[in-house]
DOMARMAR-693666 format. One record per residue: y, z, x of N, C-alpha, C in turn; residue in one letter. Coordinates in steps of 0.05 Angstrom, whole numbers, plus 5000, padded with zeros to 4 digits. Layout:
BEGIN
+---------+------+--------+----------+-------+---------+---------+------+--------+------+
| n.north | n.up | n.east | ca.north | ca.up | ca.east | c.north | c.up | c.east | resn |
+---------+------+--------+----------+-------+---------+---------+------+--------+------+
|       Y |    Z |      X |        Y |     Z |       X |       Y |    Z |      X |    A |
...
+---------+------+--------+----------+-------+---------+---------+------+--------+------+
END
This chain:
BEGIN
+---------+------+--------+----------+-------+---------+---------+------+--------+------+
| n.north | n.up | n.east | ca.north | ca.up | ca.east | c.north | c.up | c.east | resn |
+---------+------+--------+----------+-------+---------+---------+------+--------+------+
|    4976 | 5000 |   5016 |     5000 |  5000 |    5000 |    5025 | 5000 |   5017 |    X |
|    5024 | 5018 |   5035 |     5047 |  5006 |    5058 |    5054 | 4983 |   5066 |    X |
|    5031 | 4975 |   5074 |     5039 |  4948 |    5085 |    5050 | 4930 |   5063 |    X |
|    5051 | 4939 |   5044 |     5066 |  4908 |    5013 |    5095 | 4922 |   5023 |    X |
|    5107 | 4950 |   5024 |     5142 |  4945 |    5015 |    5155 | 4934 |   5037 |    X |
|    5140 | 4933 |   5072 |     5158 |  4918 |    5089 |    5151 | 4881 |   5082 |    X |
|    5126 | 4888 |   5065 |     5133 |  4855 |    5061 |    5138 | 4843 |   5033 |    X |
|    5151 | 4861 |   5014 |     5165 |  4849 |    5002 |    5190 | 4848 |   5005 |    X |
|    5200 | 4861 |   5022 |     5232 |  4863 |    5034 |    5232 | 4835 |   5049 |    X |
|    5211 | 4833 |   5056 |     5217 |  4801 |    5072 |    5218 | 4792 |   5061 |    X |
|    5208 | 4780 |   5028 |     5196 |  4762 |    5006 |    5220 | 4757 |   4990 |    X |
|    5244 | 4787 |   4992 |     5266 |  4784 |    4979 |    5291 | 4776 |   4999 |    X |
|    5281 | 4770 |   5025 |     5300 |  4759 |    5041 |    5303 | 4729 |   5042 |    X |
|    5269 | 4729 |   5041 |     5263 |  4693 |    5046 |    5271 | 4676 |   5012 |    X |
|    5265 | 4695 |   4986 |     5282 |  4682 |    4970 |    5308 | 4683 |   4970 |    X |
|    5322 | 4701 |   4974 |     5352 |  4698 |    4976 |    5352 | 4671 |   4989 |    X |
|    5336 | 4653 |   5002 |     5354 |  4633 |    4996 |    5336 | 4614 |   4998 |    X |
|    5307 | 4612 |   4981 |     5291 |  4602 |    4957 |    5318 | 4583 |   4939 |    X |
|    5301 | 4555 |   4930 |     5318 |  4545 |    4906 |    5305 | 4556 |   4881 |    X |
|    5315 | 4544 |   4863 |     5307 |  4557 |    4834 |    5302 | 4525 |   4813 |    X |
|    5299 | 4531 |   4792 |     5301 |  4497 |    4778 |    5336 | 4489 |   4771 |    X |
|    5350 | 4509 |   4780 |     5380 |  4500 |    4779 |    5386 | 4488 |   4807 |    X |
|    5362 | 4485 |   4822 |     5384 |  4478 |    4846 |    5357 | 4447 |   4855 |    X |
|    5337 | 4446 |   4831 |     5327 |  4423 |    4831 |    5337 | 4390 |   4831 |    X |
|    5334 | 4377 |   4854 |     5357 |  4348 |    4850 |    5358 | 4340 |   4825 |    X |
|    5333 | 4337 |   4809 |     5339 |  4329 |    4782 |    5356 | 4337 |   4763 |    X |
|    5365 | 4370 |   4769 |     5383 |  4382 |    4752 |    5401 | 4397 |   4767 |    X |
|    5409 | 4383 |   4788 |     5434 |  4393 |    4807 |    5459 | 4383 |   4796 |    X |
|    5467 | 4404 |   4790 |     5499 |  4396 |    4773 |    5527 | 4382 |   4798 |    X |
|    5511 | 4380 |   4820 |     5530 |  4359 |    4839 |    5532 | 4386 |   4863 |    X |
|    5548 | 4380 |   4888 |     5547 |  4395 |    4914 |    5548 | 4426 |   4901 |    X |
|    5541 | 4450 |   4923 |     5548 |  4474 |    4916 |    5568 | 4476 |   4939 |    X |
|    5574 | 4501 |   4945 |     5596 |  4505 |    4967 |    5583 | 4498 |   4999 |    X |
|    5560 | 4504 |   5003 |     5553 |  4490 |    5023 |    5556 | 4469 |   5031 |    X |
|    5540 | 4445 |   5015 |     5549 |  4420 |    5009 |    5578 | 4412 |   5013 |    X |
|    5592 | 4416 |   4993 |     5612 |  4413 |    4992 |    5630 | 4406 |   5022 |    X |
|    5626 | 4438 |   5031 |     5642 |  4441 |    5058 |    5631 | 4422 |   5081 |    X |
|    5608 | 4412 |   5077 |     5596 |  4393 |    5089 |    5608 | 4367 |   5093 |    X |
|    5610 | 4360 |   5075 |     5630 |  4333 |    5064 |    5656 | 4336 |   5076 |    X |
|    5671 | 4360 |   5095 |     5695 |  4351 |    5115 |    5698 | 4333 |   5139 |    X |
|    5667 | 4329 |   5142 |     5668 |  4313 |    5161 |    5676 | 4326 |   5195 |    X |
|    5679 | 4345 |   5197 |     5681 |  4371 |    5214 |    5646 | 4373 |   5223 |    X |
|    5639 | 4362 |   5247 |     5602 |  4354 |    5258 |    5610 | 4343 |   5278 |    X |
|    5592 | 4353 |   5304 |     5581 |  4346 |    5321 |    5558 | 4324 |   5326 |    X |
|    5554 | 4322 |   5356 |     5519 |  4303 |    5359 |    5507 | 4333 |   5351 |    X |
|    5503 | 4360 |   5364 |     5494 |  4381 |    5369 |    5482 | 4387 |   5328 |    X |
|    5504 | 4381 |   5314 |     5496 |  4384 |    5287 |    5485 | 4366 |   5274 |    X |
|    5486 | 4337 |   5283 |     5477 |  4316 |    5277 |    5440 | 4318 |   5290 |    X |
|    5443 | 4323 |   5313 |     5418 |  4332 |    5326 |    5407 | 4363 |   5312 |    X |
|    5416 | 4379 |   5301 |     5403 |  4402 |    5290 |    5388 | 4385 |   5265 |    X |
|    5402 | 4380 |   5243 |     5391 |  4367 |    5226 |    5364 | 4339 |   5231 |    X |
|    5369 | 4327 |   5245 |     5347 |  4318 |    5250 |    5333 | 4321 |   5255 |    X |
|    5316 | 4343 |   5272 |     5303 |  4352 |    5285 |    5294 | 4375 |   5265 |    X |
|    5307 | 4387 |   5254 |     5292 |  4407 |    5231 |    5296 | 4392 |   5215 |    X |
|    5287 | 4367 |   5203 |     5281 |  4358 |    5176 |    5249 | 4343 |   5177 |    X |
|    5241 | 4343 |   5196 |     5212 |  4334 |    5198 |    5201 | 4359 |   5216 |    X |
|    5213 | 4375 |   5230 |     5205 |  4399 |    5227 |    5194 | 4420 |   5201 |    X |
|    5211 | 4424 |   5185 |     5214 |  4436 |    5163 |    5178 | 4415 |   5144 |    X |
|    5180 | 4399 |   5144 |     5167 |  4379 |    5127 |    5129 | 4388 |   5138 |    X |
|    5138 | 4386 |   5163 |     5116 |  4397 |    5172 |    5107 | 4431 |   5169 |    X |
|    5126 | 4443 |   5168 |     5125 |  4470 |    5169 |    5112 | 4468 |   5133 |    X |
|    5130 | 4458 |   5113 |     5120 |  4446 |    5087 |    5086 | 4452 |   5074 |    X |
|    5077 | 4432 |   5091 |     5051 |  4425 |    5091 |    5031 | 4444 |   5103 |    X |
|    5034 | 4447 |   5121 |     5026 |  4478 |    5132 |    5029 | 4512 |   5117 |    X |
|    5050 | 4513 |   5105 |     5058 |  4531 |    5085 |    5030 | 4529 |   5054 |    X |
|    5043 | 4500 |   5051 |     5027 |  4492 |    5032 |    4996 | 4499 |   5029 |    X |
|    4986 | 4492 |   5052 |     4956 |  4495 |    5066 |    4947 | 4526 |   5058 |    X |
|    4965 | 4545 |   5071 |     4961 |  4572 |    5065 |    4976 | 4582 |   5037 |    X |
|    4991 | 4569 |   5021 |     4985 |  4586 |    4997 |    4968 | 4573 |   4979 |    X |
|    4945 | 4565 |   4987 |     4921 |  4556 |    4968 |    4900 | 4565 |   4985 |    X |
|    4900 | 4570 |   5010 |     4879 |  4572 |    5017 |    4863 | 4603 |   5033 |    X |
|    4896 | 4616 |   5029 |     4903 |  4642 |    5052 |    4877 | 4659 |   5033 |    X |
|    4861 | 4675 |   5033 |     4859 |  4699 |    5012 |    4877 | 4719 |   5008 |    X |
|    4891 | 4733 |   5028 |     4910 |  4753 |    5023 |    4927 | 4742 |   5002 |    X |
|    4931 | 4760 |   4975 |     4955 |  4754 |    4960 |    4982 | 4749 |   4984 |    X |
|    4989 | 4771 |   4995 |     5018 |  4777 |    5010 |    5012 | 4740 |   5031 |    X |
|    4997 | 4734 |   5037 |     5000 |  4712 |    5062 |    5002 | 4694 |   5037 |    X |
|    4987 | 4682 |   5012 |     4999 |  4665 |    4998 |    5020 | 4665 |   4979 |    X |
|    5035 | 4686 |   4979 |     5066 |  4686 |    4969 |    5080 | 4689 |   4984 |    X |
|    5075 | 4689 |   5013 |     5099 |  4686 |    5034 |    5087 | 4660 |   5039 |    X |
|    5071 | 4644 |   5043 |     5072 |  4614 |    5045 |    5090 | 4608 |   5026 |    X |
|    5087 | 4613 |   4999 |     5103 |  4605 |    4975 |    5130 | 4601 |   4980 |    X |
|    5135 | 4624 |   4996 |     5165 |  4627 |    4988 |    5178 | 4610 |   5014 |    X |
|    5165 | 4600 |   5036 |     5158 |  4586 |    5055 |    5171 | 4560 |   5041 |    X |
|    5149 | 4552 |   5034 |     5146 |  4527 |    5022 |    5176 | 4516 |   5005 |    X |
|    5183 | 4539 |   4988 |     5208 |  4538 |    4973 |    5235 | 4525 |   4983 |    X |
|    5235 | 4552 |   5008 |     5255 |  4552 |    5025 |    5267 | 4530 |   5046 |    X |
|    5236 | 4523 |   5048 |     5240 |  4493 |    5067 |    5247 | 4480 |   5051 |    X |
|    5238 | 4467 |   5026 |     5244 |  4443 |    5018 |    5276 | 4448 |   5002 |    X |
|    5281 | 4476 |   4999 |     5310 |  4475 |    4991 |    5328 | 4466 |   5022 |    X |
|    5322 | 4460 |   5038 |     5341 |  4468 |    5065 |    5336 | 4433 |   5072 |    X |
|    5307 | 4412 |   5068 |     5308 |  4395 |    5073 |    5324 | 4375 |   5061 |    X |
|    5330 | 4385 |   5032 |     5351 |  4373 |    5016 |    5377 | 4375 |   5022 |    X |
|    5385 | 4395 |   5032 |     5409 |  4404 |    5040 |    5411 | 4393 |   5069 |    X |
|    5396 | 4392 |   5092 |     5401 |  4372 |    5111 |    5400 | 4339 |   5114 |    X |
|    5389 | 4338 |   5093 |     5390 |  4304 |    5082 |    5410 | 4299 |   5079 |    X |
|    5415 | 4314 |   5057 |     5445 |  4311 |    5041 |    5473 | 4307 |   5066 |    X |
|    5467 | 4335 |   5092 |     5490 |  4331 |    5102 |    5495 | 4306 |   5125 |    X |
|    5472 | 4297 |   5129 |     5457 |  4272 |    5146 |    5471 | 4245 |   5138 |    X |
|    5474 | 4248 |   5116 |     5478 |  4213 |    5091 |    5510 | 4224 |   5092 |    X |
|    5520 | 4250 |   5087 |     5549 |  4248 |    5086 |    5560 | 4248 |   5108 |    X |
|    5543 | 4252 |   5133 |     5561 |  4250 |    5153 |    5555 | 4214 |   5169 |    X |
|    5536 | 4200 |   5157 |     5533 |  4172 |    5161 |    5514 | 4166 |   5182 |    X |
|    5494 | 4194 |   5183 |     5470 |  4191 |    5213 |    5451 | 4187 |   5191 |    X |
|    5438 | 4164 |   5220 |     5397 |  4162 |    5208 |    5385 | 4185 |   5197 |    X |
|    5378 | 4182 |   5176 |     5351 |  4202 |    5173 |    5339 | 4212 |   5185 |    X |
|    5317 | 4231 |   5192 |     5300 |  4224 |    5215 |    5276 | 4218 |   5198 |    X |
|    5254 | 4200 |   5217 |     5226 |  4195 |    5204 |    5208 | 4211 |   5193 |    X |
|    5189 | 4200 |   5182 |     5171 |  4230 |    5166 |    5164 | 4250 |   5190 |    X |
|    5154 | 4274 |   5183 |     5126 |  4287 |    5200 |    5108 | 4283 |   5210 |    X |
|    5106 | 4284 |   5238 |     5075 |  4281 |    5242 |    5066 | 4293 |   5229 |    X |
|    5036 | 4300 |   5235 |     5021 |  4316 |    5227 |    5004 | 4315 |   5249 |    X |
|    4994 | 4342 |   5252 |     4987 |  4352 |    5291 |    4956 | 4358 |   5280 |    X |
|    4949 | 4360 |   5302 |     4919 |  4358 |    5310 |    4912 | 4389 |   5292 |    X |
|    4938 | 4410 |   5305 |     4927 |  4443 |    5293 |    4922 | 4439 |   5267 |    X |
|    4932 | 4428 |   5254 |     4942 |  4419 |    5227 |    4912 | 4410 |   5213 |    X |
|    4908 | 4392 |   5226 |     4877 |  4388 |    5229 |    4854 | 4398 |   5226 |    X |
|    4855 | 4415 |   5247 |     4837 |  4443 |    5260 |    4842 | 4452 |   5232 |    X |
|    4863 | 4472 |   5223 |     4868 |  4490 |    5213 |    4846 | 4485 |   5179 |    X |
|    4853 | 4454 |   5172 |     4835 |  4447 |    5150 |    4809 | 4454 |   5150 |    X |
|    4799 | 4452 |   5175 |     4771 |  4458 |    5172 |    4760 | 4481 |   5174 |    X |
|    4775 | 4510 |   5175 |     4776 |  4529 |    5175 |    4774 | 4540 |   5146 |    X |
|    4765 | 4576 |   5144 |     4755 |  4582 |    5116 |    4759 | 4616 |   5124 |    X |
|    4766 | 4629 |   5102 |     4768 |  4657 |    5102 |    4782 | 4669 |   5126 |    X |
|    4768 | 4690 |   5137 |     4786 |  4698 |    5157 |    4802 | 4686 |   5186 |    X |
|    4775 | 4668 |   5185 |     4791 |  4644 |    5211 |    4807 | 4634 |   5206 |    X |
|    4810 | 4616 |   5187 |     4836 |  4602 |    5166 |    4849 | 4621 |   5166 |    X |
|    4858 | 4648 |   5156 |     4883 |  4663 |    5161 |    4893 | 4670 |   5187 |    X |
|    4873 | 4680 |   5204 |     4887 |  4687 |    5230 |    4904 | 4656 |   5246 |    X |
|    4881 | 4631 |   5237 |     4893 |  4606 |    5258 |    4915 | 4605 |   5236 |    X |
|    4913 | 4603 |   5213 |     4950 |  4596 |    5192 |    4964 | 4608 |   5211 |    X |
|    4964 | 4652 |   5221 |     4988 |  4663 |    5216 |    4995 | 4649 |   5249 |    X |
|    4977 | 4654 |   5265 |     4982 |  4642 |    5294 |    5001 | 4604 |   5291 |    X |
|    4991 | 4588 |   5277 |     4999 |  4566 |    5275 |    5032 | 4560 |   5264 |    X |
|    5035 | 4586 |   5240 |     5055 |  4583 |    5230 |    5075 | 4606 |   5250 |    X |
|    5076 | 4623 |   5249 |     5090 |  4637 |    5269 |    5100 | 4622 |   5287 |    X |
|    5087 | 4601 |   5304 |     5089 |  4590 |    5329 |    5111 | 4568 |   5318 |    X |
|    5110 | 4558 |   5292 |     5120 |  4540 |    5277 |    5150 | 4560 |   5276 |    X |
|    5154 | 4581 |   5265 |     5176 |  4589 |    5255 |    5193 | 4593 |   5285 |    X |
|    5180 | 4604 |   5299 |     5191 |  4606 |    5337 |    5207 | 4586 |   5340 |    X |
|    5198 | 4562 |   5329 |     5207 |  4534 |    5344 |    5232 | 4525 |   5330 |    X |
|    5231 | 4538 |   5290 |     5258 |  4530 |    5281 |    5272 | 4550 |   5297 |    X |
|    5270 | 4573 |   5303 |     5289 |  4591 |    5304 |    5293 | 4580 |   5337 |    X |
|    5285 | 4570 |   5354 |     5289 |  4559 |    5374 |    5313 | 4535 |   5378 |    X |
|    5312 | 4513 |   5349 |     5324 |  4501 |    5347 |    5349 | 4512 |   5331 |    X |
|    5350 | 4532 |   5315 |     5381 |  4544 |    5309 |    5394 | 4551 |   5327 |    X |
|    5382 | 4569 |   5348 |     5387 |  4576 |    5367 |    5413 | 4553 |   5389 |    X |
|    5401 | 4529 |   5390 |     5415 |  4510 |    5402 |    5429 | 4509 |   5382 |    X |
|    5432 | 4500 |   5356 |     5454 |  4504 |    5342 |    5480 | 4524 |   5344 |    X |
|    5472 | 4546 |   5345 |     5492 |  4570 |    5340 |    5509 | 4571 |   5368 |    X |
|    5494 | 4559 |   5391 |     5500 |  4559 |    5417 |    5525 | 4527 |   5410 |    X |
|    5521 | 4509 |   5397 |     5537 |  4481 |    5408 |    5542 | 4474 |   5383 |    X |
|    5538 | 4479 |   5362 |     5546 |  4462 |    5339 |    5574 | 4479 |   5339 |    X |
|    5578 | 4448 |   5315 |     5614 |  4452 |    5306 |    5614 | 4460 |   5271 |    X |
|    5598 | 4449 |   5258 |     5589 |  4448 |    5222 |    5596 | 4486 |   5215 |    X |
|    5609 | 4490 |   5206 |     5609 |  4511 |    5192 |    5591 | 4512 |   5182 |    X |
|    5568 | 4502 |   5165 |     5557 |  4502 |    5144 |    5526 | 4496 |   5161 |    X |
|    5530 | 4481 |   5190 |     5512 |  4480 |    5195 |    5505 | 4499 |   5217 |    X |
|    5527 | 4513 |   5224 |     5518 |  4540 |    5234 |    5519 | 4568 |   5215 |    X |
|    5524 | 4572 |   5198 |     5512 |  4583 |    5179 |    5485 | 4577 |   5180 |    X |
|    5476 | 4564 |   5169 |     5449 |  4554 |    5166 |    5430 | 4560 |   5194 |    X |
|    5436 | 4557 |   5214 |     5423 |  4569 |    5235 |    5426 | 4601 |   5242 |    X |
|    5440 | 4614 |   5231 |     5442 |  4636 |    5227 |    5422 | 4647 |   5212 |    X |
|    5419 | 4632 |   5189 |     5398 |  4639 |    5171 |    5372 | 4638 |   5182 |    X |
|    5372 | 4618 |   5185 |     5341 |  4614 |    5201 |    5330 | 4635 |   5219 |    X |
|    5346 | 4639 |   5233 |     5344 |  4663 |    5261 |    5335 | 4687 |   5243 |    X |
|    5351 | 4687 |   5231 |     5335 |  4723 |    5205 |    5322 | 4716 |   5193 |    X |
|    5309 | 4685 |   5179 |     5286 |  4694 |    5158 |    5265 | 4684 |   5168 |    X |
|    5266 | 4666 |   5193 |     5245 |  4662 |    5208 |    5236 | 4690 |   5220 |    X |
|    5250 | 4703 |   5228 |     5245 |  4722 |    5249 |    5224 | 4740 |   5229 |    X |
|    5237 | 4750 |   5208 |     5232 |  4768 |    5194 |    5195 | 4755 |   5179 |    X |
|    5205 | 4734 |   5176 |     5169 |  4719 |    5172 |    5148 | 4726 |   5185 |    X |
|    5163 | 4719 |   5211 |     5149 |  4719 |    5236 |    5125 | 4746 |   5229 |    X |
|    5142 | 4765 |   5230 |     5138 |  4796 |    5223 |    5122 | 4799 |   5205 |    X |
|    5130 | 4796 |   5184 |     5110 |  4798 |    5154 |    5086 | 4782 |   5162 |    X |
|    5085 | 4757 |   5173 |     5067 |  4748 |    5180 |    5044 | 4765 |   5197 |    X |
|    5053 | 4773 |   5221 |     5034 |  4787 |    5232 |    5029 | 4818 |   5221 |    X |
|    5049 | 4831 |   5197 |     5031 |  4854 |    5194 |    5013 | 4845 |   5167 |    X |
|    5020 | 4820 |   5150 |     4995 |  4820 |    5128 |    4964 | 4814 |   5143 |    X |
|    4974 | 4805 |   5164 |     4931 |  4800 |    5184 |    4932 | 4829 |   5187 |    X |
|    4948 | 4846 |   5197 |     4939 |  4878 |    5201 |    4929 | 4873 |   5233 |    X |
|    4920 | 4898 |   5247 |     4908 |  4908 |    5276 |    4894 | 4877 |   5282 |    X |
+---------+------+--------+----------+-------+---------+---------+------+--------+------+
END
């Protein structure tokens, strides 16, 4: 029972900034303030390069998320994939978005990596320990890439956003390794 309230404190960190069906493109009532401030045109390469680089990041992180909330057994590891899953694809919309307004390429889909692979053929407790090891290592690498952000970008909006990352990755990170336990 311990181990659920440090990880729902994560669960209520990583939704704080979860989308909801109001912030679904189909029923997006047009930019929010993020957005918005996006559209000054105030960007770097450094932000132009953050965004690209976490948007097939993220996509991959996606699918991997995905993987473990159907497949994790622990309730707590498949509602923090969940909220995983959420969070990315609210953030890939929002770096698209600021990608097309600021007039840079897209970047191309996701690979999809060999662990990724591996990880499928896995079942019960192996499948959780290789998920939390695979994804962890995964969240390291956004918060690696905010990191260069917070250090060189110019985007208000897109250093915010690496700010964020740095705490809800981190804090994943965490929840992640205490729902495996010893």
């Amino acid at each position: 029972m311990t181990r659920l309230v440090p990880y729902a404190a994560a669960v209520v960190l990583l939704l704080g900034g979860c989308g909801t069906a109001e912030n679904d493109p189909e029923n997006d009532p047009g930019p929010g303030p993020v957005a918005t401030a996006a559209v000054s045109g105030d960007f770097s390469p450094i932000d132009v390069q953050f965004a690209q680089q976490l948007v097939p990041h993220h996509r991959e992180g996606i699918e991997l998320a995905r993987l473990g909330a159907v497949r994790a057994q622990r309730p707590e590891l498949r509602t923090l994939a969940e909220a995983i899953v959420a969070t990315q694809q609210d953030e890939v919309i929002l770096l698209t978005g600021w990608l097309a307004t600021w007039k840079q390429d897209p970047p191309g889909p996701a690979a999809s990596s060999k662990e990724l692979a591996a990880l499928r053929k896995t079942s019960g407790v192996a499948f959780e320990r290789r998920f939390v090891t695979l994804l962890s290592t995964h969240q390291s690498e956004a918060i690696a890439l905010a990191r260069t952000e917070s250090e060189g970008g110019r985007n208000r909006d897109a250093l915010a956003l690496a700010k964020q990352i740095q705490l809800s990755r981190t804090a994943e990170i965490e929840q992640l390794r205490t729902a495996l336990g010893p």
